[in-house]
C-alpha positions in Angstrom: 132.6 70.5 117.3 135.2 72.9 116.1 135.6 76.5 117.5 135.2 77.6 113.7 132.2 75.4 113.5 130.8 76.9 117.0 131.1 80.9 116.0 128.8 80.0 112.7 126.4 78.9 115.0 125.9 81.5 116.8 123.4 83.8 116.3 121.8 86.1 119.4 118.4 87.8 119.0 118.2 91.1 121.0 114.9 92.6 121.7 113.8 95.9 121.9 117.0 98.0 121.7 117.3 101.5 121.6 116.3 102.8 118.9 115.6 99.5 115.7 114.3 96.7 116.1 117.8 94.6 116.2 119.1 91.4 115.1 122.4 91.3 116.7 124.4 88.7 114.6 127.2 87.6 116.8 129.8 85.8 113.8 133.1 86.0 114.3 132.9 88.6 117.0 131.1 91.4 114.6 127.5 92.3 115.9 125.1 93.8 113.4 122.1 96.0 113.9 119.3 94.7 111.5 116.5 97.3 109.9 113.4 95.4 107.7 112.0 97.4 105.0 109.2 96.4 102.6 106.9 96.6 99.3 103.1 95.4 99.3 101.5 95.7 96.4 97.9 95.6 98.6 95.5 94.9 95.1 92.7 97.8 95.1 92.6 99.0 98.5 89.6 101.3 97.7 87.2 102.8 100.6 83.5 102.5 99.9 82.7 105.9 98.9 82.0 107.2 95.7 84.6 110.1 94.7 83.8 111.5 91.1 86.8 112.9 90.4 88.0 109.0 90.7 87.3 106.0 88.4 86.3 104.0 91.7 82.3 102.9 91.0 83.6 99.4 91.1 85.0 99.7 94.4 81.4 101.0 95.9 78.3 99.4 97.8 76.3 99.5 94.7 79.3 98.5 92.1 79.4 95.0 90.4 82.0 94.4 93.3 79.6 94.9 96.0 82.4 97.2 97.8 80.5 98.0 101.4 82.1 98.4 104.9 82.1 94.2 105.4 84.5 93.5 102.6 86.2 96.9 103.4 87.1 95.7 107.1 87.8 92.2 106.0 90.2 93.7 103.6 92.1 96.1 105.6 91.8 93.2 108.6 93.7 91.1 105.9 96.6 93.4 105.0 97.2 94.6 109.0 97.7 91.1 109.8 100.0 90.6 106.5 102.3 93.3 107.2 102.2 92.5 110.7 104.0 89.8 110.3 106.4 90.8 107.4 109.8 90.9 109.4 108.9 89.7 112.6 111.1 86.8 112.5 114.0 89.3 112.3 113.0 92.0 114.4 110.4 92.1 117.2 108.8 95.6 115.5 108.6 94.2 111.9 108.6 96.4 109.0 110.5 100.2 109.9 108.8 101.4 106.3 107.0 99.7 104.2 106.0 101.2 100.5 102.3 100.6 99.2 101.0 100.7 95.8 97.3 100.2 95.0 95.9 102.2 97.2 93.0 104.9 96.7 93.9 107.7 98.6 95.9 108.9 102.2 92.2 108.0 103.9 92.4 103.7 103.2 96.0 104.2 104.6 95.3 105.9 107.9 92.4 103.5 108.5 94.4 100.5 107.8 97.5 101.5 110.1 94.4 101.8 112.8 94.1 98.2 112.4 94.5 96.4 115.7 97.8 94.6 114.0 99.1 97.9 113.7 98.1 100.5 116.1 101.0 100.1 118.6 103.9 100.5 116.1 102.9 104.2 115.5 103.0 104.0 111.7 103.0 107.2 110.1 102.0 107.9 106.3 103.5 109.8 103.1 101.4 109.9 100.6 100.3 112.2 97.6 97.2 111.7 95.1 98.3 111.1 91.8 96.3 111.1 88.3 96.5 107.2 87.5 93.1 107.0 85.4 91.9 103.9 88.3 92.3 106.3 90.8 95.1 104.3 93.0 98.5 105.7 94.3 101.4 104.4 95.5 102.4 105.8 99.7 104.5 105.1 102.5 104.4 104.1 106.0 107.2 104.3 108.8 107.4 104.1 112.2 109.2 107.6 113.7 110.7 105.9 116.3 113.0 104.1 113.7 112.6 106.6 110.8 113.0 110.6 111.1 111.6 111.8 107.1 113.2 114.9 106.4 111.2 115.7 103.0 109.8 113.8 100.2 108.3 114.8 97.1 105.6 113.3 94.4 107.5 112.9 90.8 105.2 112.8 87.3 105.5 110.8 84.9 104.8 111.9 81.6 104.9 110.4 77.6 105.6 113.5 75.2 104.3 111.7 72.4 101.2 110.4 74.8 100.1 114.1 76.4 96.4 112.1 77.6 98.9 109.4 79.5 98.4 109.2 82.9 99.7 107.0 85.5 101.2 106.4 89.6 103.5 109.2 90.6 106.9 108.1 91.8 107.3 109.0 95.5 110.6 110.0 97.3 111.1 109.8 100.9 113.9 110.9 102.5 115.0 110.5 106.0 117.0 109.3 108.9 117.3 105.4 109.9 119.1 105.3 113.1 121.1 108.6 112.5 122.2 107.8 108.9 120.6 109.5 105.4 118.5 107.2 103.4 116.3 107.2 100.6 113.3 105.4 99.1 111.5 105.4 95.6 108.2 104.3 96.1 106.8 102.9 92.4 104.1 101.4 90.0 105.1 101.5 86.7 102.7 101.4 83.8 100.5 97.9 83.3 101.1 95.6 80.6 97.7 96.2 79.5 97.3 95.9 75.5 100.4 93.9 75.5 104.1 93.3 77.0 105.5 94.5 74.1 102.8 97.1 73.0 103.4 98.9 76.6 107.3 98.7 76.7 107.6 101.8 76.3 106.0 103.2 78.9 107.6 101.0 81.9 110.8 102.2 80.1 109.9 106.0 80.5 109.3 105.2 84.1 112.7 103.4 84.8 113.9 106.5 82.8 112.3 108.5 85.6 113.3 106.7 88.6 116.8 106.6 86.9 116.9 110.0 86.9 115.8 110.8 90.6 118.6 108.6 91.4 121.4 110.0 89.5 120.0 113.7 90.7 120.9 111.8 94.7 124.0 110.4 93.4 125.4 114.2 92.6 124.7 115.3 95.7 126.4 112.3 97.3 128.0 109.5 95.1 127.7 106.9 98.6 124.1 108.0 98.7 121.9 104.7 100.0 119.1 104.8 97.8 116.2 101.7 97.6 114.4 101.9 94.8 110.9 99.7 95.4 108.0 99.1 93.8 105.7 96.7 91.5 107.5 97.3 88.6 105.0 94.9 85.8 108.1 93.9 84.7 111.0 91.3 85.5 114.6 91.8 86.8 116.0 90.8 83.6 113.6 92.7 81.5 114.7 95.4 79.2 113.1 98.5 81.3 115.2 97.2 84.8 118.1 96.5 83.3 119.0 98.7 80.5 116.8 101.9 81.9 117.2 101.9 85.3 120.7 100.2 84.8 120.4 97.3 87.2 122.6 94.4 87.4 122.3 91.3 89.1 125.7 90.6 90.4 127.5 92.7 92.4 130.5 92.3 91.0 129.4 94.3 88.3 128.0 97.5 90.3 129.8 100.5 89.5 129.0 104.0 90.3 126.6 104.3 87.2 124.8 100.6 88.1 122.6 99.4 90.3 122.4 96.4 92.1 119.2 94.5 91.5 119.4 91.5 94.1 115.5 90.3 93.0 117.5 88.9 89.6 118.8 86.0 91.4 115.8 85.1 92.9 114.2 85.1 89.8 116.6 83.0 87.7 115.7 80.8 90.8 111.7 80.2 89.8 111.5 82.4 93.0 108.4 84.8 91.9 105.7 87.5 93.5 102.7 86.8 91.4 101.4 84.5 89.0 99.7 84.6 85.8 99.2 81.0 83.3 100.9 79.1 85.6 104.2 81.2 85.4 105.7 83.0 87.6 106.9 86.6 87.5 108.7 88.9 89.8 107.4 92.2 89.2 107.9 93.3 93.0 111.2 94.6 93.4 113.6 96.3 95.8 116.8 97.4 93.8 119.6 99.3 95.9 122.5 102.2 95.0 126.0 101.1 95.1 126.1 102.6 98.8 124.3 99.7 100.3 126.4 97.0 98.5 129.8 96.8 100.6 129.3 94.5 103.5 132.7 96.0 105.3 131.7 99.5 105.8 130.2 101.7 109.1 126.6 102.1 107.8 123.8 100.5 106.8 124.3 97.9 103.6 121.7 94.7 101.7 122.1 91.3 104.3 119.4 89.8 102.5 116.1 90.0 100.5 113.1 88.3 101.1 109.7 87.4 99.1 107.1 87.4 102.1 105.2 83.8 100.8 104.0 82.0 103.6 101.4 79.5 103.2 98.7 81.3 104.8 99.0 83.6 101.8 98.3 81.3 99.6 95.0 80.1 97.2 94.7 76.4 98.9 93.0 74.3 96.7 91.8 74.7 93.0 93.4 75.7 89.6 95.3 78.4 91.1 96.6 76.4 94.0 99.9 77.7 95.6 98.9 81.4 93.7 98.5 84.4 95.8 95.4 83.9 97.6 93.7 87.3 96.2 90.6 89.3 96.6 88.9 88.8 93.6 89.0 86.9 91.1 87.3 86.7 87.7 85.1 89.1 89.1 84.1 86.8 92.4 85.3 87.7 96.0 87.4 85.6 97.6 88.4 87.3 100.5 91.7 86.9 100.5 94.6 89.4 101.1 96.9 90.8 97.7 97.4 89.0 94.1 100.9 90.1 94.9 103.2 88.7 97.5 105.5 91.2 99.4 108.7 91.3 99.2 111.2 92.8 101.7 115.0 93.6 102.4 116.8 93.0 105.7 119.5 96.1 106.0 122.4 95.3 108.5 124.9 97.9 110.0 127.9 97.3 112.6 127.6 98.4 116.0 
């Protein structure tokens, strides 16, 4: 074996260092710290209580769902051992944050990240209610040992020709990973419900939106490492990612005005997050600011990006074999965890 051929084999796994969960990736004498950060879209996370102020009678003991505290725990028992496992073959800790969407309220969050699967890591929870007319939300958790917030704020969305819409709020969390600024867009654009083409417009007032919280970053500091994340109900190449938003696929073609959407390739792959008439779409993206693109830089930039599809997630038999293994389907209960994989990225940063 060549010397060449031995220093791309190596590859040293540190646990438990100071502050991350590490990878240390010994190439070419260069060591990298490694940081794992995810989206879940968790599929109606409601609790079993009956709120009127929320459309969530479905989601109850007495609802055509038959919500009550047995398919509660076995739902949040599901998730907790999902994201559990989410990173753990990079780091020891898993998931440093983690963005939710489908989710009632702050209450389903705190009690999942209770969860046995969970309860050591410390996660802590952002989260504000927004008016979505099904009464779910989008949130965050960290872990404050790896992530210091230093503010966040809920953003509208709003349709001036549509004054009745109402939809997910687009969460920003700012904060500190391992002593450097970073941010994170937590999202859940409009449904296609009536139509792809019929609801265009309003997945492209939301890219609008998140496009617009990140330029409003990018003036205060043009390196600024944004992720913008989220179940997006539509694809990388679609009109509303890459036109709106203004992300590309390549990085070669990043420039201080584009994004780089890493997801694309995956996608051009067959490589998807959900499933719907035996197609495949990838609706659950992380897309990052030109400050996370250089490899050869001191901070934190994109190693790699991950859909989390393991078999255990997956329907095992049937039709809908090799489909997200969901928990319900044409109105039965399956028991299973998310009709959405999650997808994460692994963040790497020279020591």
């Amino acid at each position: 074996m060549t010397q060449a051929m031995m220093r791309s084999r190596m590859y040293l796994i540190a646990v438990g260092m100071l502050l991350l969960p590490w990878i240390l990736q010994c190439q070419e004498d260069k060591r990298y710290r490694i940081a794992c950060i995810g989206f879940y879209n968790v599929e109606n996370l409601f609790d079993t209580i009956d709120q009127p102020e929320v459309n969530d009678q479905e989601f109850t003991p007495t609802g055509p769902n038959a919500w009550g505290n047995q398919r509660y725990e076995e739902k949040l028992n599901n998730l907790a051992e999902v994201i559990s496992r989410i990173g753990t073959d990079h780091s020891p800790d898993g998931l440093a944050l983690l963005g939710l969407s489908e989710i009632e309220n702050r209450g389903v969050i705190e009690d999942l990240i209770r969860r046995p699967e969970l309860k050591a890591r410390g996660y802590a929870v952002v989260h504000y209610d927004s008016p979505d007319r099904r009464g779910v939300d989008v949130g965050l958790i960290y872990q404050p040992k790896y992530f210091q917030v230093t503010g966040s704020r809920s953003y509208r969305l709003k349709i001036p020709t549509e004054p009745d819409f109402l939809s997910r709020d687009q969460l920003l969390v700012s904060g500190y990973l391992d002593g450097e600024q970073v941010h994170v867009i937590v999202n859940h654009w409009p449904s296609r419900r009536g139509g792809e083409q019929s609801s265009r417009h309003l997945r492209n007032a939301a890219a609008d939106l998140s496009r617009h919280i990140v330029d409003s970053l990018l003036r205060m500091d043009p390196e600024a490492k944004i992720m913008v994340m989220g179940d997006l109900n539509d694809d990388p190449v679609d009109i509303s990612v890459r036109h709106h938003l203004r992300a590309v696929g390549k990085k070669a073609n990043v420039d201080p005005s584009r994004m780089y959407n890493p997801m694309e390739e995956m996608f051009n792959k067959g490589i998807g997050s959900l499933a719907y008439r035996d197609s495949w779409n990838l609706f659950d993206q992380i897309i990052v600011s030109p400050g996370l693109v250089p490899a050869e830089q001191k901070g934190w930039f994109l190693y790699a990006t991950r859909v989390f599809n393991k078999e255990f997630l997956k329907q095992k038999t049937g039709t809908f074999k090799g489909y997200p293994f969901r928990s319900f389907a044409g109105g039965a209960y399956l028991g299973g965890y998310s009709d959405h994989f999650p997808v994460y990225v692994i963040l790497a940063k020279p020591e």
